[in-house]
C-alpha positions in Angstrom: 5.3 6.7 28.0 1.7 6.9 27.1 2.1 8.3 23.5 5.1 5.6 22.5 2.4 3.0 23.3 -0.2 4.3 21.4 2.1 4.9 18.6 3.1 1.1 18.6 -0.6 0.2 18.8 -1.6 2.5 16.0 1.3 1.4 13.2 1.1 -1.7 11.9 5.1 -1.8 11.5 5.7 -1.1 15.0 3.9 -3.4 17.1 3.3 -7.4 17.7 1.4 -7.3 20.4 -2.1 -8.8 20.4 -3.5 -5.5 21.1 -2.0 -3.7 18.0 -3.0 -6.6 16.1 -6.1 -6.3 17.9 -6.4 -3.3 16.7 -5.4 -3.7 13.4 -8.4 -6.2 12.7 -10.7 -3.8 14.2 -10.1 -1.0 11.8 -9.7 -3.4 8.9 -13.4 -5.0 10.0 -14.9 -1.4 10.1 -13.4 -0.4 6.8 -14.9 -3.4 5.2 -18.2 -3.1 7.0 -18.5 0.2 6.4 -17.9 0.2 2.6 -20.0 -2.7 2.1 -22.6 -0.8 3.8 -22.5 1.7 1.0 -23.2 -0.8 -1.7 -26.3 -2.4 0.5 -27.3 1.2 1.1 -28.0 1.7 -2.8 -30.9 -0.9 -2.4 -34.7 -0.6 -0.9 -34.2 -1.1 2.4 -36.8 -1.9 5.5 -36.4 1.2 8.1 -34.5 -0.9 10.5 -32.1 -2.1 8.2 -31.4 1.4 7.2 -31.1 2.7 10.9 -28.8 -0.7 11.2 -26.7 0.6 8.0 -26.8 4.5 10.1 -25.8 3.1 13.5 -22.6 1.1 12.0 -21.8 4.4 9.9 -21.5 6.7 13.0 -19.7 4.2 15.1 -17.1 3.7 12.1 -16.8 7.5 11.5 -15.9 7.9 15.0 -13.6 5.4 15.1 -12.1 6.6 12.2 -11.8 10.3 13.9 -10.4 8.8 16.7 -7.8 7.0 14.4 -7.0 9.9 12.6 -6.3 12.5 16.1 -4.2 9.2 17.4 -2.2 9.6 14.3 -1.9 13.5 14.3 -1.3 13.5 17.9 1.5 10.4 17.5 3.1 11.6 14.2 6.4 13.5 16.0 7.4 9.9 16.4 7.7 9.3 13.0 10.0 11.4 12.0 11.7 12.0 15.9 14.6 14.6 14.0 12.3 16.7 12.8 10.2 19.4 15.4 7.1 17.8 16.4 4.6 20.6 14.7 6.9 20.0 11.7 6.4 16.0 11.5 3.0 16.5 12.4 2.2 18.8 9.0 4.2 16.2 7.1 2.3 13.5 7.8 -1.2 15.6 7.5 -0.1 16.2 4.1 0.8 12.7 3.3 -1.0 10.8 1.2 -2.6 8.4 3.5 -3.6 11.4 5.8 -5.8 12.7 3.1 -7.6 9.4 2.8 -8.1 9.1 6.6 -9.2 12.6 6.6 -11.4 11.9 3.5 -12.9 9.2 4.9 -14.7 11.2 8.1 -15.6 14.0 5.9 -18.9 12.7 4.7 -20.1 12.4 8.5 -18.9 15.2 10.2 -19.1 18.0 6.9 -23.4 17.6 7.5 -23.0 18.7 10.8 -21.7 22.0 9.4 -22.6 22.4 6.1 -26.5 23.0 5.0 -27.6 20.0 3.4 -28.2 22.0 0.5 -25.0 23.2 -0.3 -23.5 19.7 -0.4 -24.2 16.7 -3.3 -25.5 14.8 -0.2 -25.4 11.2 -2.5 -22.0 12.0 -3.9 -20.6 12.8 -0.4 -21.7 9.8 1.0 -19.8 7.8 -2.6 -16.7 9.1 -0.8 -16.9 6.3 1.9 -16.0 4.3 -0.8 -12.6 5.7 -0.6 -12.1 3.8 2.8 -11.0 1.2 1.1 -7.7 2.9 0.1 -6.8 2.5 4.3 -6.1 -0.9 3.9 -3.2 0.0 2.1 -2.0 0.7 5.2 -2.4 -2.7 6.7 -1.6 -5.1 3.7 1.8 -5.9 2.3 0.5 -6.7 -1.5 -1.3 -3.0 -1.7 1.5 -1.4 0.1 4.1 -3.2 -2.8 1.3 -1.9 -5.3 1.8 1.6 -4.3 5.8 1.4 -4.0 6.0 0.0 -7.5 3.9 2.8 -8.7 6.4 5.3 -6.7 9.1 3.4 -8.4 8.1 2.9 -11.5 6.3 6.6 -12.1 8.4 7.9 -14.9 8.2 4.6 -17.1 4.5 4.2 -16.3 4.0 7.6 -17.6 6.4 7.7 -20.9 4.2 4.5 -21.8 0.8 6.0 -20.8 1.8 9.4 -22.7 2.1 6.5 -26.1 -0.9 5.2 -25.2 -3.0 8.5 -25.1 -1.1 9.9 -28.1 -2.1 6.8 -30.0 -5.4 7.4 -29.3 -5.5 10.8 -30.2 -4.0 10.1 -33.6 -5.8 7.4 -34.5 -9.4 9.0 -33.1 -8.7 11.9 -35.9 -7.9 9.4 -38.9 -10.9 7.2 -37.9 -13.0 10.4 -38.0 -11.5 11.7 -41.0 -12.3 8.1 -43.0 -15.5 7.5 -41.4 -17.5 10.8 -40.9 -18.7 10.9 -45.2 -19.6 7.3 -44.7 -21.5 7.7 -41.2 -21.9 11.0 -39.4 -24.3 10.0 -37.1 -21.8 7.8 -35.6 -18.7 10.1 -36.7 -20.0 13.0 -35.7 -16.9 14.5 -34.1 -13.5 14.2 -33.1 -15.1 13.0 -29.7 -17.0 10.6 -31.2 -13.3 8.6 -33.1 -11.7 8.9 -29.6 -14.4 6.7 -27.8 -13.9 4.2 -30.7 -9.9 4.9 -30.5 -10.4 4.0 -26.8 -12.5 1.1 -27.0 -10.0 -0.8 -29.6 -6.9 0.1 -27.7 -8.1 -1.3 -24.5 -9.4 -4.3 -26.4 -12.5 -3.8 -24.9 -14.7 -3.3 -27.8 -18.3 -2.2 -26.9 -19.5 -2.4 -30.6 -21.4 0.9 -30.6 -19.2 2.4 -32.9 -17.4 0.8 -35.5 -15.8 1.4 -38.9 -17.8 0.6 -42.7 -15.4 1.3 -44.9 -12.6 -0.7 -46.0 -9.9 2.1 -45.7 -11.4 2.4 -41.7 -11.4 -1.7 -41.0 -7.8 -1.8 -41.7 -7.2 1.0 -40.1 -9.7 -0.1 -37.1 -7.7 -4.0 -37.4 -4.0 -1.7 -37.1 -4.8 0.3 -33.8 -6.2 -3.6 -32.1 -2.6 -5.3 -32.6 -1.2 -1.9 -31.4 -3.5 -1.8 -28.6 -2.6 -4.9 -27.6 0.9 -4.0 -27.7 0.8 -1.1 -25.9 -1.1 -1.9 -22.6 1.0 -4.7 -22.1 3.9 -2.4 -21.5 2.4 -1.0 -18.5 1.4 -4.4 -17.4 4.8 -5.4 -18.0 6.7 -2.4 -16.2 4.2 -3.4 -12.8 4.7 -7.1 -13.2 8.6 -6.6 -13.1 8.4 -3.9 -10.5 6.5 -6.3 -8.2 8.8 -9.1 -8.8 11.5 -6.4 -7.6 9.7 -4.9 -4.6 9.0 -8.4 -3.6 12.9 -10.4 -3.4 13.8 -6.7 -1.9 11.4 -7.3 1.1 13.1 -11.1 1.3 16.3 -10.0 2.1 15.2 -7.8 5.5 13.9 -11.2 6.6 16.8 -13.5 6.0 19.2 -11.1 7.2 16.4 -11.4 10.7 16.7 -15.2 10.4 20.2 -15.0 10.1 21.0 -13.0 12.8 18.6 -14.3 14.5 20.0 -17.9 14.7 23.9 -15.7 15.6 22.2 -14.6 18.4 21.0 -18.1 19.5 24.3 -18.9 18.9 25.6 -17.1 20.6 23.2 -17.5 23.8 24.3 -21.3 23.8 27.9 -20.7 23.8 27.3 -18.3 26.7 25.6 -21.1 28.8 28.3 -23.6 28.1 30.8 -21.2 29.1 28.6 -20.5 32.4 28.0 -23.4 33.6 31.1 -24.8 33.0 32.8 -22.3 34.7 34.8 -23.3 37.8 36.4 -26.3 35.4 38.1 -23.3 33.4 39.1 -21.6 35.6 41.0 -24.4 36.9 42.2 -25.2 33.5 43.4 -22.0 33.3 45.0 -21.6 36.8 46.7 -24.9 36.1 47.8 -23.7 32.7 49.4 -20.4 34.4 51.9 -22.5 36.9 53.2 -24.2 34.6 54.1 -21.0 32.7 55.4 -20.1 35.3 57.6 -22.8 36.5 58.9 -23.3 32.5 59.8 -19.7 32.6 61.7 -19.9 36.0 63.7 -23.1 35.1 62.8 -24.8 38.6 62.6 -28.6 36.6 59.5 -30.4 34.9 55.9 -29.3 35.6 54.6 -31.8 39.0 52.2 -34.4 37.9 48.6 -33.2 37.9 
């Protein structure tokens, strides 16, 4: 069936032949060409470089279309209990649908739209979220994402600390600080820049407390910052660690049954090839059953 091979060519999970890894490779190319083609594009550019940089765009875009209407067109086969229109609007709404579908828009929405009602430099930015496909075709962004899934309500409950620290702490810096600078002080704004700059431990220097009351209270917020962010850290790192002796286990269980089944196969061929010898074995074995059983004297010598 033509769709169930295009569907094995299309998922990466599905197929091992060398023209869905053939494939794969391809659209993994064009995504990398195509978003390092937005990063050259920034740059003054000779006219046929930039009609180099618009050639590889259009033949990516199309690609990608033609990705995306595989997909759509395909997508009953993912989910093969549910009615075709059905699985089809589940996976349009999926997340990677929305990125595929993201990633055409900036070619195809010109063609439609005036130029003038679109931010025509920002559109074309949003090529840069091609490089969210590859999630699709590598196992460490894929475990990324599933910890993320996984791990949602702890990553939250600590990022809810972390933005209520900041908060707190941006009102007490302004409240020590704004008598002593208000140029820098000005607002609450103004303590929540520095309140995110110290928790992060990045510390662009720009703003920073005078008085002593605000340096310990400035020194506080750095060994809680440092605290805090490593809880999200932490909660990935062990996710990850998870996710990762969880996707083991499929393959030994495949090894192991793998090497039952060339068990198996050997026994099989044994068995075959010896097979007249058995069945005289077992022929032989039956008479003299039979003769034991009937009381007619010893077995005859074989």
């Amino acid at each position: 069936m033509v769709k169930r091979k295009i569907f094995e060519i299309i998922q990466p999970d599905c197929g091992n032949s060398p023209i869905s890894r053939a494939f794969d490779f391809f659209i993994t190319g064009l995504i990398l060409v195509s978003v390092i083609a937005v990063f050259v594009g920034t740059f003054e550019l000779s006219a046929g470089t930039s009609r180099t940089l618009e050639m590889v765009e259009k033949i990516a875009s199309v690609a990608f279309t033609i990705e995306y209407a595989l997909r759509i067109f395909t997508a009953d086969l993912l989910r093969p209990e549910l009615p075709p229109w059905k699985s089809r609007v589940k996976y349009v709404v999926s997340p990677m649908a929305a990125i595929d579908l993201v990633a055409i828009l900036p070619f195809w929405l010109p063609m439609i739209l005036p130029g003038s009602l679109l931010g025509m430099r920002a559109l074309r930015l949003v090529r840069l979220l091609r490089i969210f496909k590859l999630n699709r075709y590598f196992d460490a962004m894929r475990a990324i994402g599933a910890v993320i899934v996984e791990k949602k309500r702890e990553l939250v409950g600590s990022l809810f600390f972390i933005v209520l620290l900041m908060l707190v702490t941006s009102l007490l810096m302004y409240s020590i600080e704004h008598d002593a600078q208000p140029e820098a002080f000005r607002n609450a704004f103004s303590g929540l820049w520095w309140a995110v700059a110290t928790v992060t431990t990045v510390g662009y220097g720009d703003i920073y407390p005078v008085t002593h009351l605000g340096r310990l209270l400035g020194a506080i917020i750095a060994f809680s910052g440092i605290a805090a962010v490593a809880v999200p850290t932490g909660i990935i790192t062990a996710g990850l660690s998870s996710v990762m002796e969880r996707t083991k286990e499929p393959a030994k269980d495949c090894n192991k049954t793998a090497r039952r089944h060339d068990n198996g196969e050997d026994i099989c061929r044994v068995l075959s090839e010896n097979k007249e010898m058995l069945e005289n074995i077992l022929e032989i074995v039956s008479r003299l059953q039979e003769k034991e059983e009937s009381g007619t004297g010893p077995a005859e010598p074989l």
